[in-house]
Wavefront OBJ file of the C-alpha trace (Angstrom):
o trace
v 59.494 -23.969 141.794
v 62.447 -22.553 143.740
v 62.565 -26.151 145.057
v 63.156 -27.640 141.578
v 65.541 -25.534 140.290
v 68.014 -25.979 143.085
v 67.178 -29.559 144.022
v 66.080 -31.180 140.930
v 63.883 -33.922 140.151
v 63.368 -36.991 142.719
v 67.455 -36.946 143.356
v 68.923 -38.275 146.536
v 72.626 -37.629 146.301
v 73.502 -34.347 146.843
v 76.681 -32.605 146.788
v 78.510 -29.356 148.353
v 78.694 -25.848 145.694
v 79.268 -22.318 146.383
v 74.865 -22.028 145.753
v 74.616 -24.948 148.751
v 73.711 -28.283 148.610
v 72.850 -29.661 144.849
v 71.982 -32.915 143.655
v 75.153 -34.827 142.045
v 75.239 -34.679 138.649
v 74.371 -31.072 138.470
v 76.870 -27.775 137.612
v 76.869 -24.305 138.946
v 77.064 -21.965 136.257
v 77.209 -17.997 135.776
v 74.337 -16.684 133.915
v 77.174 -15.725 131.414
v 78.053 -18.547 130.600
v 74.871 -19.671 129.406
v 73.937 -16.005 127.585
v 74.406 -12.317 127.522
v 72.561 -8.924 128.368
v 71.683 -6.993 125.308
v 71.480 -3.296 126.926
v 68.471 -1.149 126.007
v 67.717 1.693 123.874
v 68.098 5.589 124.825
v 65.547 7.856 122.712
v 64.728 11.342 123.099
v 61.229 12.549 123.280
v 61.801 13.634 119.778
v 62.091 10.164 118.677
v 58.863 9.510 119.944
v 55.654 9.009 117.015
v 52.627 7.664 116.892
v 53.481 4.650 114.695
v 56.924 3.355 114.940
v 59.262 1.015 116.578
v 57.824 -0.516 119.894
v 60.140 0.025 122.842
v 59.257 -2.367 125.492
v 59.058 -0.797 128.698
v 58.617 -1.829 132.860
v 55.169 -0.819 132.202
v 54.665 -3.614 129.421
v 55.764 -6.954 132.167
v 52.872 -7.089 134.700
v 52.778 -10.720 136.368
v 55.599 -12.054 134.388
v 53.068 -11.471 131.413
v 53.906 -8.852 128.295
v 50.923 -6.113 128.066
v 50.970 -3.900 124.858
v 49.055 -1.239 126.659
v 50.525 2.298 127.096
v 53.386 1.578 123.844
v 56.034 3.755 123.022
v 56.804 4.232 119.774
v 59.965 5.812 118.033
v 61.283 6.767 114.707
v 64.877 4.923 114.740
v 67.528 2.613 112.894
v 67.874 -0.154 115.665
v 70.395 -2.949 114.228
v 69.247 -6.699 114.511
v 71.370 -7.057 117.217
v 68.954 -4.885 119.435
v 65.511 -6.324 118.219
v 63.505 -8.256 120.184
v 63.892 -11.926 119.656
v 61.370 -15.108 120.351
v 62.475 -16.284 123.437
v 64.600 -13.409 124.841
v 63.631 -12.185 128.447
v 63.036 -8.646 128.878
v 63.913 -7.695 132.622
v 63.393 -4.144 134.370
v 66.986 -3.317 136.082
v 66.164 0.275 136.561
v 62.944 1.571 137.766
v 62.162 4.145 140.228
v 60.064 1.466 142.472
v 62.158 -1.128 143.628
v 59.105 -3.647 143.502
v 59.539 -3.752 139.716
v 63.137 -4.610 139.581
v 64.169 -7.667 138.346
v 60.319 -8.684 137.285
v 61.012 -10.242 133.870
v 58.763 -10.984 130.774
v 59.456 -13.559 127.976
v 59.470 -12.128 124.479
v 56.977 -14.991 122.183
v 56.359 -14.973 118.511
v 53.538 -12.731 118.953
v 55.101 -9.777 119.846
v 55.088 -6.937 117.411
v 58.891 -5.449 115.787
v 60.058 -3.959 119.104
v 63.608 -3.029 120.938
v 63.826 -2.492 124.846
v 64.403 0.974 126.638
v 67.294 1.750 128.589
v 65.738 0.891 131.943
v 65.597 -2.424 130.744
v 68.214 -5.466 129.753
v 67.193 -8.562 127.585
v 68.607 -12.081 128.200
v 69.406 -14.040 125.170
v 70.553 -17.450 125.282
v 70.176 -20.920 124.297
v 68.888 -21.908 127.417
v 66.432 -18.888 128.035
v 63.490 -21.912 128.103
v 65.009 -23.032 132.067
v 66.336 -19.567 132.609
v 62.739 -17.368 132.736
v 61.720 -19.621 135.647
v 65.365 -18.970 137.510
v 64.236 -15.729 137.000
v 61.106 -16.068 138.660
v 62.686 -17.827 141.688
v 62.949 -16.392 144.816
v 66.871 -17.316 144.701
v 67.210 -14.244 142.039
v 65.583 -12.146 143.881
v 67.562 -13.003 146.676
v 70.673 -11.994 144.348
v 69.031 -9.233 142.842
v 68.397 -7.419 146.663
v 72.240 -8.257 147.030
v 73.035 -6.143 143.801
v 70.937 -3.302 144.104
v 72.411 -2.165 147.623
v 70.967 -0.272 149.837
v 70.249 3.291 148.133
v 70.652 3.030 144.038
v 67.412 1.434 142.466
v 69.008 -0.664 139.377
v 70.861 -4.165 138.940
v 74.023 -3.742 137.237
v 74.131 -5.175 134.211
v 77.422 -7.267 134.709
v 76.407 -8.033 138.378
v 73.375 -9.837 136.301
v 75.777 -12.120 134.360
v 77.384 -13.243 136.984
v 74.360 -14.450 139.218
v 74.952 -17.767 139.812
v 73.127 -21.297 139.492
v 72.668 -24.566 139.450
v 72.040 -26.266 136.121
v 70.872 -29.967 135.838
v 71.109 -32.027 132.455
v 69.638 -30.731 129.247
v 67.152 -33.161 129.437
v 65.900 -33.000 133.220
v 65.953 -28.825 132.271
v 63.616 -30.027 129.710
v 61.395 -31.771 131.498
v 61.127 -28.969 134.805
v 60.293 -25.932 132.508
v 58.125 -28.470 130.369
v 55.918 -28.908 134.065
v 56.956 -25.159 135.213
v 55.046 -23.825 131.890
v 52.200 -26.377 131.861
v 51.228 -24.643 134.747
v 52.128 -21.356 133.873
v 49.618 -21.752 130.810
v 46.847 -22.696 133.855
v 47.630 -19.410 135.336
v 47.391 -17.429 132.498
v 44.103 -19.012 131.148
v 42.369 -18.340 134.759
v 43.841 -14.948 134.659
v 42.386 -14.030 131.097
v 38.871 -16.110 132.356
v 38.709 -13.256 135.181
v 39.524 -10.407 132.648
v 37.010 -11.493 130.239
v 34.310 -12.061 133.718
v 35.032 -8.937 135.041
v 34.016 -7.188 131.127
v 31.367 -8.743 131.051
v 30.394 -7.541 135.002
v 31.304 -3.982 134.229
v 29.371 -4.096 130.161
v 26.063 -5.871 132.265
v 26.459 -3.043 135.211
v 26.377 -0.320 133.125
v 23.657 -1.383 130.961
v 20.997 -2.897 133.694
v 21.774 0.129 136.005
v 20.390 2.621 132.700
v 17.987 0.447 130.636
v 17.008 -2.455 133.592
v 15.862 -5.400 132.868
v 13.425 -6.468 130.254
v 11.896 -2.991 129.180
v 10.435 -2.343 126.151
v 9.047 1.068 126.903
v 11.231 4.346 127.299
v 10.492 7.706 128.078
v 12.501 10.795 127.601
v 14.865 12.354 131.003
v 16.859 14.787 131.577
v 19.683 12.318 131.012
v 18.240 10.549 127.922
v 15.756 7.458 127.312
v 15.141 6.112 130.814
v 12.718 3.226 131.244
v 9.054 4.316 132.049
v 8.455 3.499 136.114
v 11.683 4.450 136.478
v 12.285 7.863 138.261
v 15.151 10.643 138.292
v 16.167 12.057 141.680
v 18.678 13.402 143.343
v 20.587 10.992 145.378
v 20.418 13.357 148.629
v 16.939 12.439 149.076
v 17.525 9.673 148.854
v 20.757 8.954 151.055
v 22.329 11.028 154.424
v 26.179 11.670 154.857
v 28.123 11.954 157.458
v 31.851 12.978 157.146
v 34.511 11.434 158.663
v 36.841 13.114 161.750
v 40.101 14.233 161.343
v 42.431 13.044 164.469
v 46.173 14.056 165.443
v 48.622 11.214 164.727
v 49.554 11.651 167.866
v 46.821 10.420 169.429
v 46.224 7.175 167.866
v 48.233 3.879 168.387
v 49.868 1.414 166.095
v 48.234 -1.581 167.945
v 44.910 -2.695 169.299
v 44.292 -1.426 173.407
v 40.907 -2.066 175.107
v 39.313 0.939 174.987
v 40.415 1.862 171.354
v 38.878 1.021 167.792
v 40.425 1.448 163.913
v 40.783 4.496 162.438
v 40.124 4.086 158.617
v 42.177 6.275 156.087
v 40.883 5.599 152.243
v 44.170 3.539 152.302
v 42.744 0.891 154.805
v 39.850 -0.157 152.611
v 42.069 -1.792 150.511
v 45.363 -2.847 152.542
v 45.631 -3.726 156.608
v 49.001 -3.044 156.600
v 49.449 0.454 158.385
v 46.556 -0.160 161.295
v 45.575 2.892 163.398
v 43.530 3.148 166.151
v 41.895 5.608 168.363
v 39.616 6.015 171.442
v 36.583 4.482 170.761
v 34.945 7.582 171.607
v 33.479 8.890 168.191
v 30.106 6.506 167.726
v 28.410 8.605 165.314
v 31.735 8.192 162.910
v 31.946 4.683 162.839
v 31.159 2.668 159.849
v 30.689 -1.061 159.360
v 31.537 -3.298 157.149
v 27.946 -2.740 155.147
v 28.273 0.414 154.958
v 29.198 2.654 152.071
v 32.126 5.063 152.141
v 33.648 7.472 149.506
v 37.077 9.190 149.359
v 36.773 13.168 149.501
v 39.639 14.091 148.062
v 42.694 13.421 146.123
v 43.356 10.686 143.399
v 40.518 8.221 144.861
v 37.875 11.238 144.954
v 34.572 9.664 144.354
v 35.535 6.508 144.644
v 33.167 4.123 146.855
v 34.426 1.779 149.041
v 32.922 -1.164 151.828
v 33.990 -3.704 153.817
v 36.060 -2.140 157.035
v 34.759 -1.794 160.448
v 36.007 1.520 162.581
v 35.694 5.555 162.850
v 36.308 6.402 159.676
v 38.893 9.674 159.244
v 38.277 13.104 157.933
v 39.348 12.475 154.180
v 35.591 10.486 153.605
v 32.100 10.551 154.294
v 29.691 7.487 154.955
v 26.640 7.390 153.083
v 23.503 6.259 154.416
v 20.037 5.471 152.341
v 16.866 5.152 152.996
v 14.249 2.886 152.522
v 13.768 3.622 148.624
v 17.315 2.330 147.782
v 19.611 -0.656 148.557
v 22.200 -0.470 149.576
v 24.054 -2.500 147.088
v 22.432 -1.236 144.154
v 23.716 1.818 144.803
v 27.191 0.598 145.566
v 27.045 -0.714 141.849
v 25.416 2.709 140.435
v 28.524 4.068 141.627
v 31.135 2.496 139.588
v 29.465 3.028 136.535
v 30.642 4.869 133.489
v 26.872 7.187 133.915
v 28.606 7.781 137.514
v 31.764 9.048 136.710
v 30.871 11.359 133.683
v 28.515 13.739 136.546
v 31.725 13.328 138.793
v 34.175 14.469 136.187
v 32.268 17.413 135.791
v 32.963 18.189 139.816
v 36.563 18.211 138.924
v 39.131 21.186 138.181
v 41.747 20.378 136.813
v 44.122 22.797 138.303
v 43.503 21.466 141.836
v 43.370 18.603 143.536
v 40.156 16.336 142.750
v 37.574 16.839 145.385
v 33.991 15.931 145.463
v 32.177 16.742 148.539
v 28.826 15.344 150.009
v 26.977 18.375 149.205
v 27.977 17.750 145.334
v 27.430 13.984 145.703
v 23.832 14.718 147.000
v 23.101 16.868 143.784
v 23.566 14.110 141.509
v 21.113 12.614 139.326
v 20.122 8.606 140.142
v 17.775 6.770 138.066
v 15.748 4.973 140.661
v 13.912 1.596 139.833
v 11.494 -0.265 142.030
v 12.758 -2.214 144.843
v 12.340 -5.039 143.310
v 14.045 -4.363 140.221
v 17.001 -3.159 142.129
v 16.829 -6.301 143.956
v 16.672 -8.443 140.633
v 19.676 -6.591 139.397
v 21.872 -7.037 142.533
v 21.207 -10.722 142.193
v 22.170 -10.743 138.608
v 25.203 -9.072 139.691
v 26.499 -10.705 142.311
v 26.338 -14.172 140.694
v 28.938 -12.762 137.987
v 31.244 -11.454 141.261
v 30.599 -15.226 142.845
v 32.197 -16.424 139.352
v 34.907 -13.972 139.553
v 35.969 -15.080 143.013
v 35.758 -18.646 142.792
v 37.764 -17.925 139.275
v 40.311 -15.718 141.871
v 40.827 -18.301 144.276
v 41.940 -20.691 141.714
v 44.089 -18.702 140.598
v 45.686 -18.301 144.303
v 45.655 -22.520 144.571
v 47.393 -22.471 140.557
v 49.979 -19.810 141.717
v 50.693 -21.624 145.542
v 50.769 -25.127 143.332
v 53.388 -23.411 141.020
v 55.416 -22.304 144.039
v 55.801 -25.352 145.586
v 56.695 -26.904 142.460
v 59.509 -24.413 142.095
v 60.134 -25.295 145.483
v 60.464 -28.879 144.453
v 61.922 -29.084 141.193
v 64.261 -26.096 141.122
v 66.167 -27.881 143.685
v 65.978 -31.770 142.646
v 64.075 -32.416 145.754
v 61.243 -34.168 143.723
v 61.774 -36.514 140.892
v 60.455 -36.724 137.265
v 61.021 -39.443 134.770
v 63.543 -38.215 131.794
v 63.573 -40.787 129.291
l 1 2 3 4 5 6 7 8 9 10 11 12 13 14 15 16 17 18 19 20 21 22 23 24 25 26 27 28 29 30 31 32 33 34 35 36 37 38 39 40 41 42 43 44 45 46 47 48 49 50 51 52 53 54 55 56 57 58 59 60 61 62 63 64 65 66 67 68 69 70 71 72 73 74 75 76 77 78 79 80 81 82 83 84 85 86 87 88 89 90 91 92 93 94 95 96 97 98 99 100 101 102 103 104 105 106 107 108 109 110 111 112 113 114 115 116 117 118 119 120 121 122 123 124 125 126 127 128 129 130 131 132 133 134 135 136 137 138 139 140 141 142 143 144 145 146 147 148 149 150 151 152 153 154 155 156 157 158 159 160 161 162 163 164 165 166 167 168 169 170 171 172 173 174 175 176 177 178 179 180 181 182 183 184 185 186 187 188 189 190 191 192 193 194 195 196 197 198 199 200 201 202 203 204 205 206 207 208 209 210 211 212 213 214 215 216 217 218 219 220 221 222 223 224 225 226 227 228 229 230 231 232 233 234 235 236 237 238 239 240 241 242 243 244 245 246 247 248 249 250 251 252 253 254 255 256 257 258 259 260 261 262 263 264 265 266 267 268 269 270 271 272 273 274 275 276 277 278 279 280 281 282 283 284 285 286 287 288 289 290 291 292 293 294 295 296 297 298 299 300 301 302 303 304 305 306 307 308 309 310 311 312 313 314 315 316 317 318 319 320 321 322 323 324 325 326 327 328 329 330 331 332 333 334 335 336 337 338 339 340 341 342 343 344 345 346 347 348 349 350 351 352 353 354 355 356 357 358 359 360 361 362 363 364 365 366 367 368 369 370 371 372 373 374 375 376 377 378 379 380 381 382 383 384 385 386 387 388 389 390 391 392 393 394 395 396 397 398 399 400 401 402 403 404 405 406 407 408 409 410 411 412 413 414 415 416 417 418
């Protein structure tokens, strides 16, 4: 994309411009003189009500998409000027992260009677159809780091207007947003086709993991209607844990040494940036990448994770089963809903969440036959099979749509404007 928008389509005379080398026949322009920033709304937490006047906040652009999840409404006069507008785009330029600034949104006709808060701007212009992409380029982000400096997190507002371009012909504009949102609609299909598959893993989870599969005889539990065969126990008999070992900073290293094996924080399980490793001198703490951890303490406390070879640190515990169990199965029992109402009751609220292996062991666990934990796991893992191959389409869509930035955004590739 970045490629289009700076070198056009299929062009092969290119010409000098304070943004580098463009194709002839293009202009550099200011983003002023193509539109204006409409500043956002201040409200006081008296203005807030239940049913209102949507602000639009950085928490409602995820993925260059609008969500209307966590609104904010208010009780306010807002003049035309400041309502949101079909086409407008809604960018964050203040934000306490400075991973969020400068992600934008376009405003469409579905979007209910909102405004924008005062951490965030609104473009409006009459070429805001080529703009949202420019604003998805890596060349404004490029400007954007330039504006923000090096301490204050926000993108001044006039800075923003004067963020400079290069424009082709109306028509050839046409034409590269025309391919640029052909493929955003791919994206955003694939993305919604994961949403609805991973519903429809978590609604299936829940309900084989209390009702199974194909029963048609219940009996009453502790816990409610449970199908008959099935048995309530307490997952410590059926499972061993083994906590984790706490080890000075000091004596771990930031990079791989013969002699020395990861150390896995919670953290790790789901990033590999920040590796650790100590003396590979703690075998009865190491887990593989089968084997099932949770977090102790803190805001993932409960939590289950897999997939990470190494000694595992102090803020976990591995858990081990036994024959009655697999290991899977029970890696699905705990994500569901069932799962989390016992744990909530471990929490107080005052403190810091912690769970403990001696609490974890305590917990009820409706246990099916082998085989019917097997059948379930299958049914399971098909719908995480669909989910992936549905993610890594997604990855080729969003590479495809880079390189077509890439291409177009720069006039390095061609397309036919009649």
């Amino acid at each position: 994309m970045n490629e289009l928008l700076t070198k056009g389509i299929g062009h092969t005379e290119f010409k000098d411009s304070p943004v580098g080398k463009i194709p002839v026949g293009w202009e550099v322009k200011e983003l002023v003189q193509v539109g204006r920033c409409i500043r956002g709304l201040t409200y006081s937490p008296d203005n807030v009500v239940e049913n209102g006047l949507l602000v639009l906040r950085s928490s409602n652009v995820q993925d260059g998409r609008l969500l209307f999840e966590d609104n904010v409404y208010v009780d306010l006069k807002v003049g035309d000027e400041y309502l949101s507008k079909n086409g407008d785009i809604l960018i964050c330029v203040r934000n306490g992260s400075r991973r969020l600034l400068g992600k934008s949104a376009t405003i469409t006709s579905n979007c209910p009677k909102s405004t924008h808060g005062a951490f965030m701007t609104v473009f409006r212009g009459e070429l805001n159809f080529y703009v949202k992409h420019l604003m998805k380029s890596e060349m404004f982000f490029r400007q954007v780091s330039i504006d923000i400096g090096a301490t204050i997190n926000s993108i001044n507002n006039s800075n923003l207007l004067q963020f400079r371009f290069s424009f082709p012909s109306l028509p050839e504009q046409q034409k590269i947003a025309s391919i640029l949102t052909s493929v955003d609609e791919v994206i955003e299909k694939t993305q919604s086709q994961i949403n609805k598959l991973q519903d429809l893993k978590k609604g299936t989870m829940n309900e084989l993991l209390t009702k199974g599969i194909g029963h048609t005889e219940f009996k009453d539990s502790p816990v409610g209607k449970i199908p008959v065969g099935w048995d309530i126990v307490e997952l410590g008999s059926l499972c061993g844990f083994t906590q984790g070992v706490q080890i000075p900073l000091s004596d771990t290293l930031r990079k791989e040494t013969d002699g020395y094996i990861r150390y896995l924080y919670i953290n790790d399980f789901s990033s590999d940036k920040k590796l650790r490793f100590v003396r590979n001198e703690y075998s009865e703490k190491i887990v593989t990448t089968k084997d099932l951890v949770m977090a102790n303490t803190g805001h993932t406390a409960g939590s289950v994770f897999r997939g990470k070879h190494g000694v595992l640190s102090n803020n976990a515990f591995k858990i081990s089963v036994n024959e009655k169990i697999i290991p899977e199965y029970l890696y699905y029992y705990l994500t569901t809903d069932d799962y989390w109402i016992q744990i909530g009751r471990l929490f107080n609220s005052a403190g810091q969440p912690h769970v403990g292996h001696g609490n974890i062991a305590k917990l009820n666990f409706l246990c099916p036959s082998i085989y019917e934990q097997s059948e379930v796991v299958n049914i399971l893992f098909s719908i995480e099979q669909n989910i992936e191959e549905k993610q890594r389409k997604l990855e080729q869509t969003q590479s495809l749509k880079k390189s077509l930035m890439q291409d177009l955004l720069t006039g390095k590739v061609r397309v036919t404007v009649h």
